[in-house]
N, C-alpha and C positions, 0 to 999 in steps of 0.2 A: 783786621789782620792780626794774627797772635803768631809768635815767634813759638816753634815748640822744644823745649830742653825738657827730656826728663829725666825726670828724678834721679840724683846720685850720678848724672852723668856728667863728666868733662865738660865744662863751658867747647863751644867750636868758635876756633877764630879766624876771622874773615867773614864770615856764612854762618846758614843756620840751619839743625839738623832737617828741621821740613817747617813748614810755613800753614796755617789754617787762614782761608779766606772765603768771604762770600762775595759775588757780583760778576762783572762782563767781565768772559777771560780775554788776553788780548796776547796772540803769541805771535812772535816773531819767525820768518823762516834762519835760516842759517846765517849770520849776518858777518861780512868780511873785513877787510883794512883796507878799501878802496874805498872811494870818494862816489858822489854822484851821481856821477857821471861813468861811474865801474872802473876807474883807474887808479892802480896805486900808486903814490906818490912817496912813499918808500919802502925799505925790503927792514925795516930797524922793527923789531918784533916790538918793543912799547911802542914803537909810532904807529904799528899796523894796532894794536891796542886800543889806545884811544879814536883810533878813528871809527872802531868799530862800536867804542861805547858810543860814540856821537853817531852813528847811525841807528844804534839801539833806540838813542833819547828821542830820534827823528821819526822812528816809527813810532813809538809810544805815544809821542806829542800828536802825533795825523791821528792818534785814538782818543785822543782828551786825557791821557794819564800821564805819567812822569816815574821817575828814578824810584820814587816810593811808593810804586803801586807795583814794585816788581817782587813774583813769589819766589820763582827759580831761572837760574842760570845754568844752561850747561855748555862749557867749554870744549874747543877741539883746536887741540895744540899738535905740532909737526916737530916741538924737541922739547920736551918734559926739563932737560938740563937747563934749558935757558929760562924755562917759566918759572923753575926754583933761583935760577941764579939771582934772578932779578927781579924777586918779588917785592924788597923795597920800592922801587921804581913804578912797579905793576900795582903796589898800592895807591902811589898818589894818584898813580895816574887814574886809576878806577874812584878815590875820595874825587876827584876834580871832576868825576862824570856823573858820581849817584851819589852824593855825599857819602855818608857815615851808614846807610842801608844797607845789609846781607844779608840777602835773602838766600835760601837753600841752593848750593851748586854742586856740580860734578867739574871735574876737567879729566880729559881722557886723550893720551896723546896717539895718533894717528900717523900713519908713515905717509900720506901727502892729504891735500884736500884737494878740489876739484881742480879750482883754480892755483896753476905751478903755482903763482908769485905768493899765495896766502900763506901766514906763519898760524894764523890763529882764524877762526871760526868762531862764533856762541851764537845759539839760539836763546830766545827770553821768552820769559812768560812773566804776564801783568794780570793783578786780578782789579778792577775798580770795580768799591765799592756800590752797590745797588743805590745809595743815599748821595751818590754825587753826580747822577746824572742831569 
């Protein structure tokens, strides 16, 4: 996997401008803030957050990959105000699910998702390499 900056441009923080990989892609459908079992156990936008990076890690892991085989993220937020508000917050929470990985994302806020109770959405893409199967 190689991280791509180029040249002369602004380092990107958080993320990375696009990602080159070679191997099994491995993507995620839309993935929510509910547990399980499809139910969510709170309406607190970081709680819906982390529960959805821990369904990320849950699908990755059923593929044999993890937090660092991920290329790109793309987000879908229902209030842009509170995903800046509280981006402190939305970091740890995001180091405590993928460590210190940034891979290429988007966030694009939406006026609702499917499901009322959802604040956030992401879909993933993993690429594992061909050598660690």
């Amino acid at each position: 996997m190689k991280f791509l900056q180029p040249e002369g441009w602004k380092p990107a923080k958080g993320y990375a401008n696009g990602v080159k990989a070679t191997g099994h892609l491995v993507m995620t459908g839309g993935l929510t803030g509910w547990n399980k079992d499809q139910v969510f156990e709170t309406d607190d936008f970081i709680g819906q957050c982390e529960q959805t990076f821990a369904n990320i890690v849950a699908v990755l892991k059923e593929a044999g990959a993890g937090p660092e085989h991920l290329v790109r993220l793309t987000w879908y937020v229902t209030d842009k105000t509170e995903y800046l508000a509280r981006q402190r917050e939305l970091g740890q929470a995001y180091r405590n699910a993928f460590g210190r990985h940034f891979p290429a994302m988007a966030v694009v806020q939406v006026t609702a998702l499917v499901e009322d109770r959802a604040k956030v959405e992401i879909e993933a893409t993993a690429v594992i390499p061909f050598d660690e199967d």
